[in-house]
ZADO-1210 file (C-alpha; in nm, 4 decimals, padded with zeros to 6 digits):
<atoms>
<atom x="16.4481" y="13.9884" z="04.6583" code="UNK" pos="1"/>
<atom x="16.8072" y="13.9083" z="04.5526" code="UNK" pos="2"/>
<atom x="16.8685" y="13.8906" z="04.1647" code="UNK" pos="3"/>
<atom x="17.2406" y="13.7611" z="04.2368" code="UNK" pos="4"/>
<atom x="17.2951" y="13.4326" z="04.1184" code="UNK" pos="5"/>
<atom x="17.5843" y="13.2928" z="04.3263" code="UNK" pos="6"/>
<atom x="17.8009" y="13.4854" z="04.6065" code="UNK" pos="7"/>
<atom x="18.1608" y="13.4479" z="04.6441" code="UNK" pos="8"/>
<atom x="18.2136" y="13.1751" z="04.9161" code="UNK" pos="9"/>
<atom x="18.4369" y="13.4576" z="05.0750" code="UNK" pos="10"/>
<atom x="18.1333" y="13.6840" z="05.1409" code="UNK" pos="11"/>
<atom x="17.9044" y="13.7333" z="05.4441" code="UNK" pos="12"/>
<atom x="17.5603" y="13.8274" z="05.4132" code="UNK" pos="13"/>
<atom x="17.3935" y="14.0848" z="05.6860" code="UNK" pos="14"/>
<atom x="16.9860" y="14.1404" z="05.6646" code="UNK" pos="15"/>
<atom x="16.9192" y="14.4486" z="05.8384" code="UNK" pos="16"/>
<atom x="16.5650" y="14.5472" z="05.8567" code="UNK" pos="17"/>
<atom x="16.4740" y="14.9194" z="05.9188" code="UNK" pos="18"/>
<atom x="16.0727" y="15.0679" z="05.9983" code="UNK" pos="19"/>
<atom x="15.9558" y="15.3637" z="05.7768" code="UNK" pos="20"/>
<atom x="15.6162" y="15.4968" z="05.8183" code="UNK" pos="21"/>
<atom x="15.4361" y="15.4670" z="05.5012" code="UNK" pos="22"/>
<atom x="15.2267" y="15.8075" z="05.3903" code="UNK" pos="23"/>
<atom x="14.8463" y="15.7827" z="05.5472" code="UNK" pos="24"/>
<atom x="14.5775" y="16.0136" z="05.5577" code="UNK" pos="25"/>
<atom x="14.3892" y="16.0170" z="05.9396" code="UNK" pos="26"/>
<atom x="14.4863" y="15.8797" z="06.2343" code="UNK" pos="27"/>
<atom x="14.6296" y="15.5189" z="06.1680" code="UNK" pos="28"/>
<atom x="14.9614" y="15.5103" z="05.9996" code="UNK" pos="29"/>
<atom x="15.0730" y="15.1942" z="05.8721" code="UNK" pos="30"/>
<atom x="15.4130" y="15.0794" z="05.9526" code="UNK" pos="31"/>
<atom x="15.6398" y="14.9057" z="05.6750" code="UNK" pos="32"/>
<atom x="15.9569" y="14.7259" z="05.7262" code="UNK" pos="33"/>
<atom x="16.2220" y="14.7342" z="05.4612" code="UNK" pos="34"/>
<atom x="16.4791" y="14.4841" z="05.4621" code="UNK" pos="35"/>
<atom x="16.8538" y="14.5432" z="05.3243" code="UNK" pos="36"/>
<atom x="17.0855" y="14.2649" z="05.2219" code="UNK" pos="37"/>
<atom x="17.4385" y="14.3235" z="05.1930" code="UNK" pos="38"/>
<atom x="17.6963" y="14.0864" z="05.0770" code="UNK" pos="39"/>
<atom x="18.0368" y="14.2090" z="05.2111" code="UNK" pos="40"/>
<atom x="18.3237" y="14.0266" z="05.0288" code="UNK" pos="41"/>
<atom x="18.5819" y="13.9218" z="05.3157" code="UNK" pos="42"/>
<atom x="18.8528" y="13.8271" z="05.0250" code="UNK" pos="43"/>
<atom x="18.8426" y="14.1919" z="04.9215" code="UNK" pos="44"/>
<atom x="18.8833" y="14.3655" z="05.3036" code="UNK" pos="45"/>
<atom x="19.2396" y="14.1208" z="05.3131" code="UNK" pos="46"/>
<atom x="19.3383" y="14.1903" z="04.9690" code="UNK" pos="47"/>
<atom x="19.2750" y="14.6105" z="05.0316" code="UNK" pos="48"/>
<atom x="19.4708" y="14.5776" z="05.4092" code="UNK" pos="49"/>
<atom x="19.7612" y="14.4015" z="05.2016" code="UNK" pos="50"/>
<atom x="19.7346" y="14.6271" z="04.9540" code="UNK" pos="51"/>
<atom x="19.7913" y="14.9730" z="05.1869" code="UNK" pos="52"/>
<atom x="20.0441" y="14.7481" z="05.4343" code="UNK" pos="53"/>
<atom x="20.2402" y="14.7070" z="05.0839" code="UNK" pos="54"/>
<atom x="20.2214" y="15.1081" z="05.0144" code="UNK" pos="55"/>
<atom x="20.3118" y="15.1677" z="05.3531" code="UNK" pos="56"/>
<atom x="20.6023" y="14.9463" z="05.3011" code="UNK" pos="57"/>
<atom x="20.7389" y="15.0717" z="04.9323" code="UNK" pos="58"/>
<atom x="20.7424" y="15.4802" z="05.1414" code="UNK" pos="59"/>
<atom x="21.0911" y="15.5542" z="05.2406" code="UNK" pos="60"/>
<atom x="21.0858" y="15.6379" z="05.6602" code="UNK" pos="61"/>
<atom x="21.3650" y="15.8949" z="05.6788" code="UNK" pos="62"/>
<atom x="21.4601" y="15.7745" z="06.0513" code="UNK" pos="63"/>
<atom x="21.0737" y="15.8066" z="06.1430" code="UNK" pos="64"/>
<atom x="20.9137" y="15.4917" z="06.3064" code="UNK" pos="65"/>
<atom x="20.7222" y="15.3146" z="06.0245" code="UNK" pos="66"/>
<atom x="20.3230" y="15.3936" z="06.1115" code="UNK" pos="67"/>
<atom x="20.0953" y="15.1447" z="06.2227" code="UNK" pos="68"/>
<atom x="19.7987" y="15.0154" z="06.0513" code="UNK" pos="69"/>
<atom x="19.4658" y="14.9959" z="06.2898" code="UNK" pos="70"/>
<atom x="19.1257" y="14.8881" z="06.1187" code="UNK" pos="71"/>
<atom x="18.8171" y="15.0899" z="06.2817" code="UNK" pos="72"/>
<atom x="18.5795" y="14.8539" z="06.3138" code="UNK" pos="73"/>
<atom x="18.3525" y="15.0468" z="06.5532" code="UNK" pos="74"/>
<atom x="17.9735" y="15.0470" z="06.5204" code="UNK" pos="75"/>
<atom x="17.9687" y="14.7047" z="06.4098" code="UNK" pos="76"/>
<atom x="18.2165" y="14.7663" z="06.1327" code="UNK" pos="77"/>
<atom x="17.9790" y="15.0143" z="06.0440" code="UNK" pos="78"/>
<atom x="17.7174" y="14.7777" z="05.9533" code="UNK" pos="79"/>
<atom x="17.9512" y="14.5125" z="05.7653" code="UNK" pos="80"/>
<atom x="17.9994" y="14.3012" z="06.1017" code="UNK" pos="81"/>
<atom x="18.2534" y="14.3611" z="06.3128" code="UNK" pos="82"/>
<atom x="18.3089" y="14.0320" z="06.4134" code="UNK" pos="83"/>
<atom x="18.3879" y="13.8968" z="06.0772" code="UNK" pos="84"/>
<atom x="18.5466" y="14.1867" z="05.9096" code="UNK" pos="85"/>
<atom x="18.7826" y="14.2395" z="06.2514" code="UNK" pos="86"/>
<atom x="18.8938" y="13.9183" z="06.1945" code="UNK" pos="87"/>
<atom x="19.0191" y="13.9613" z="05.8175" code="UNK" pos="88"/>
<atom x="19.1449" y="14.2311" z="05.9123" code="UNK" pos="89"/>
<atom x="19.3737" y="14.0829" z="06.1679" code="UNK" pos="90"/>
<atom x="19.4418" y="13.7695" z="05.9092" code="UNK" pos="91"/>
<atom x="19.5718" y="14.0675" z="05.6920" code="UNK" pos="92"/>
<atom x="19.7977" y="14.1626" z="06.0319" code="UNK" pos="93"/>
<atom x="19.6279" y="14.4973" z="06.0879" code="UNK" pos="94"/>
<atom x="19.8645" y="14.6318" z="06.3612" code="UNK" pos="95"/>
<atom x="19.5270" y="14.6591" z="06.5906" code="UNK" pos="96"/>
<atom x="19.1785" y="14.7386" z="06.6079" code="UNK" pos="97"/>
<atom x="19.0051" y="15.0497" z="06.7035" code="UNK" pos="98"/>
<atom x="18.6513" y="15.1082" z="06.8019" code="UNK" pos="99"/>
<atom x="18.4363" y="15.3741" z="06.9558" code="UNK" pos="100"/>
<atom x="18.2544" y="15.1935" z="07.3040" code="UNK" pos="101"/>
<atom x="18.4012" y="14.9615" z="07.5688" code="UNK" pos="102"/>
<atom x="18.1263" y="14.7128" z="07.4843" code="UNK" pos="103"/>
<atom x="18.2611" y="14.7042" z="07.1291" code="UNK" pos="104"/>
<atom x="18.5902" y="14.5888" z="07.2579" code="UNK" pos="105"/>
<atom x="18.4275" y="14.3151" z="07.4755" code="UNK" pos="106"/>
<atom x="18.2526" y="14.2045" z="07.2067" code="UNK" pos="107"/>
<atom x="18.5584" y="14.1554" z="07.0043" code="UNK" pos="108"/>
<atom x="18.7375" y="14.0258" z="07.3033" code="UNK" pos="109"/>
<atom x="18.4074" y="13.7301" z="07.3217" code="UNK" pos="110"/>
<atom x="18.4802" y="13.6607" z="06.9900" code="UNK" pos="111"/>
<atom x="18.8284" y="13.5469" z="07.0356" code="UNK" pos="112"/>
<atom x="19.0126" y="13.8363" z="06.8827" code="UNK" pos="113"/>
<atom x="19.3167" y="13.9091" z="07.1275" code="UNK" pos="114"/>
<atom x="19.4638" y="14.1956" z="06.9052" code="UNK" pos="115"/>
<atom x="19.5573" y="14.5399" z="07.0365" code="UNK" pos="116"/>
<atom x="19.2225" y="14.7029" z="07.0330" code="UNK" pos="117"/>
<atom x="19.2223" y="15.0899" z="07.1201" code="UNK" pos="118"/>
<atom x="18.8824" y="15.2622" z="07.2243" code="UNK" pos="119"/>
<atom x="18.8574" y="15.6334" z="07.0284" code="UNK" pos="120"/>
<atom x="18.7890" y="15.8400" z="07.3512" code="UNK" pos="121"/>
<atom x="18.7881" y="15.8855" z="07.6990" code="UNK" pos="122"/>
<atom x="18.4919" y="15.6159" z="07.8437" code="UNK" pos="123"/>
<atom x="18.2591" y="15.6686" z="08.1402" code="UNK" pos="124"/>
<atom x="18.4433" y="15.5873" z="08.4306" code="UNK" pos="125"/>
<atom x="18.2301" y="15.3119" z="08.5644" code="UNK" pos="126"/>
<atom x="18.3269" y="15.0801" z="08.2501" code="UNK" pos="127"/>
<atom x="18.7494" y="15.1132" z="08.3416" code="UNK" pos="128"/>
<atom x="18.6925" y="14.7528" z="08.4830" code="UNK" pos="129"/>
<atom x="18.5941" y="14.6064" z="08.1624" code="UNK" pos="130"/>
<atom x="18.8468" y="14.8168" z="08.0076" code="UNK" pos="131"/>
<atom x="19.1508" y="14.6837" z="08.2332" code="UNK" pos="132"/>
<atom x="18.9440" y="14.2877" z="08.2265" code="UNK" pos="133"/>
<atom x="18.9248" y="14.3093" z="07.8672" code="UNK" pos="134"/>
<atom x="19.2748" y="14.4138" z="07.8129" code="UNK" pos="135"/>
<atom x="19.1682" y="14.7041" z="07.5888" code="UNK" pos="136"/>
<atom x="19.3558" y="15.0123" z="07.5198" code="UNK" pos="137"/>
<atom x="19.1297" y="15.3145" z="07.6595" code="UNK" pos="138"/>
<atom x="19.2251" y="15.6525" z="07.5201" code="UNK" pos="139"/>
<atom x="19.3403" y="15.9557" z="07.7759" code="UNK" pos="140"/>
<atom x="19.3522" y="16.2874" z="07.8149" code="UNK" pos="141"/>
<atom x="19.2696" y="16.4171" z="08.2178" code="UNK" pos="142"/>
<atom x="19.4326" y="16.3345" z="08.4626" code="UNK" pos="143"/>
<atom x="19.1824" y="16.1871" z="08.7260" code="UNK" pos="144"/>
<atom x="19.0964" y="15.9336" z="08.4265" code="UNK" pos="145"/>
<atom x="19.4890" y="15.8370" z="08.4010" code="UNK" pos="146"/>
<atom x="19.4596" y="15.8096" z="08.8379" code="UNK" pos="147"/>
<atom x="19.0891" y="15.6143" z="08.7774" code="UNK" pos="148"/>
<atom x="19.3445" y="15.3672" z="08.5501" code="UNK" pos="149"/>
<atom x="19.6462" y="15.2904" z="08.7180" code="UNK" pos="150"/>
<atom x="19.4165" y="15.2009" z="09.0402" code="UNK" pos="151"/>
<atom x="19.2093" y="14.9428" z="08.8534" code="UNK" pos="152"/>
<atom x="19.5094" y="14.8263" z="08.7355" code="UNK" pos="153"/>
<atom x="19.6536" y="14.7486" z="09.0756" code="UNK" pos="154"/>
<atom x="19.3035" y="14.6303" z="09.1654" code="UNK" pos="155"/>
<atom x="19.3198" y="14.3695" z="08.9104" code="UNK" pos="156"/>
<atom x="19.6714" y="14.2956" z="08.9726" code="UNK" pos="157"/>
<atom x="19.7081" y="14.3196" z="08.5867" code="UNK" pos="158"/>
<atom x="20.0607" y="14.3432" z="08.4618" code="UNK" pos="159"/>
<atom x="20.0252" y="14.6848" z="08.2821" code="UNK" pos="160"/>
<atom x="19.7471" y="14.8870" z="08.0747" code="UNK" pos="161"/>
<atom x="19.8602" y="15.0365" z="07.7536" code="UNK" pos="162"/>
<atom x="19.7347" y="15.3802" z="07.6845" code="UNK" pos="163"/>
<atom x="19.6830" y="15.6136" z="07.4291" code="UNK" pos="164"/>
<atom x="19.7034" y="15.9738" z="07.5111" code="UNK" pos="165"/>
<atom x="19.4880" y="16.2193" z="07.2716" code="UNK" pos="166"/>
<atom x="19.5597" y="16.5215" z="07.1941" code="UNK" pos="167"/>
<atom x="19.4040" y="16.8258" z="07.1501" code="UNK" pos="168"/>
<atom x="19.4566" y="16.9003" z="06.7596" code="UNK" pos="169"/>
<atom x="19.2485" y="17.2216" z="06.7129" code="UNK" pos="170"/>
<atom x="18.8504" y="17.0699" z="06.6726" code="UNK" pos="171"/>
<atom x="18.8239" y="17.1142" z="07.0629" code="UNK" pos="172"/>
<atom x="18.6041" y="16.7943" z="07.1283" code="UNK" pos="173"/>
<atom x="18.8091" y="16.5760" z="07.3047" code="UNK" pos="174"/>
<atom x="19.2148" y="16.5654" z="07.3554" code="UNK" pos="175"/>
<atom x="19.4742" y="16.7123" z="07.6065" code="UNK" pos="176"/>
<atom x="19.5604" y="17.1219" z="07.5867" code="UNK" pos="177"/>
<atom x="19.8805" y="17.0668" z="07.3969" code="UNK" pos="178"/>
<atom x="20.0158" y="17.2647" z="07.6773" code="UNK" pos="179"/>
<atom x="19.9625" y="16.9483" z="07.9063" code="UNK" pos="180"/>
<atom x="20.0959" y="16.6565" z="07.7268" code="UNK" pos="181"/>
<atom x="20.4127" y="16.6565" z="07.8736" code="UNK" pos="182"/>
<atom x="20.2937" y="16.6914" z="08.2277" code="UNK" pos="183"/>
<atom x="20.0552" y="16.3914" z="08.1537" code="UNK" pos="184"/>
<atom x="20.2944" y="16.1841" z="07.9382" code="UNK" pos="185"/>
<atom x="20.4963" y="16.2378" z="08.2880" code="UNK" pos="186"/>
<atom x="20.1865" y="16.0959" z="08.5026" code="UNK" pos="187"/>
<atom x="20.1838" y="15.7745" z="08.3054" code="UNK" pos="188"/>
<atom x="20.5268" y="15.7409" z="08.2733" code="UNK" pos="189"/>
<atom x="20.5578" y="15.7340" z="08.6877" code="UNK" pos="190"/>
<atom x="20.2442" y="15.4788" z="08.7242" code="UNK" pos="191"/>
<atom x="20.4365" y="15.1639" z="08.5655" code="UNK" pos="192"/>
<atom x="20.1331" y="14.9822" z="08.5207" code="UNK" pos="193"/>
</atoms>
């Protein structure tokens, strides 16, 4: 039960409801169900993405390109809604989206967000359609994926695929050797799709 009083008309509420097992003694176990509200204040994700795009403004570049600001919304905005806080975040002109499964990005894509979105890693290869129909920005980092790619492209007939090539950075989990990435940055370079 709620003791709030009012809720900002620039919140969204999300009930989640979650099983536990209650302690029992024998063989029947009684099953509870907790419930969580969470009031996620929409005003506040715009005012903290205008906030860092101002800080990222005020820092002098020294010839570098100035860096892009993406909002991870993966997981379903890690519980907060995905849908809803995506779409601040893109009022706020995020530079993009990123999230973590294909069907994430589809979702999104449903939803009437056409915003760069970048998936976080390489996907299995059997979702590259949706990826390339969806118009999302897949991750690389082997070359048979970057191949896989540029022929679904062609396939679709689609203008061109951006991509983001990962690399390696020392955790060893997914990325490019560092050793590679010119040899791959080459590969995509030749495939002008």
């Amino acid at each position: 039960v709620s003791h709030m009083t009012s809720v900002p008309e620039s919140c969204v509420e999300l009930m989640s409801f979650s099983p536990c097992r209650a302690p029992a003694v024998g063989p029947e176990r009684a099953v509870m169900v907790r419930s969580t509200v969470a009031h996620i204040d929409l005003a506040a994700i715009r005012a903290n993405v205008l906030a860092i795009r101002a800080y990222l403004a005020a820092e002098p570049l020294d010839g570098r390109p100035a860096p892009k600001l993406i909002a991870v919304v993966k997981a379903n905005a890690y519980g907060h809604g995905a849908v809803p806080i995506a779409r601040e975040a893109v009022a706020a002109e995020v530079d993009g989206l990123c999230v973590a499964l294909v069907s994430e990005g589809v979702e999104l894509r449903r939803a009437g967000i056409d915003s760069p979105i970048l998936i976080f890693s390489e996907q299995p290869e059997a979702e590259i359609d949706d990826i390339v129909g969806h118009g999302l920005t897949p991750t690389v980092y082997r070359t048979s994926y970057i191949e896989r790619l540029a022929d679904a492209v062609r396939r679709a007939a689609s203008s061109q695929l951006d991509v983001h090539l990962k690399i390696d950075t020392g955790m060893h989990r997914a990325g490019a050797d560092p050793a590679e990435a010119t040899r791959l940055v080459d590969l995509i370079a030749r495939h002008d799709d």
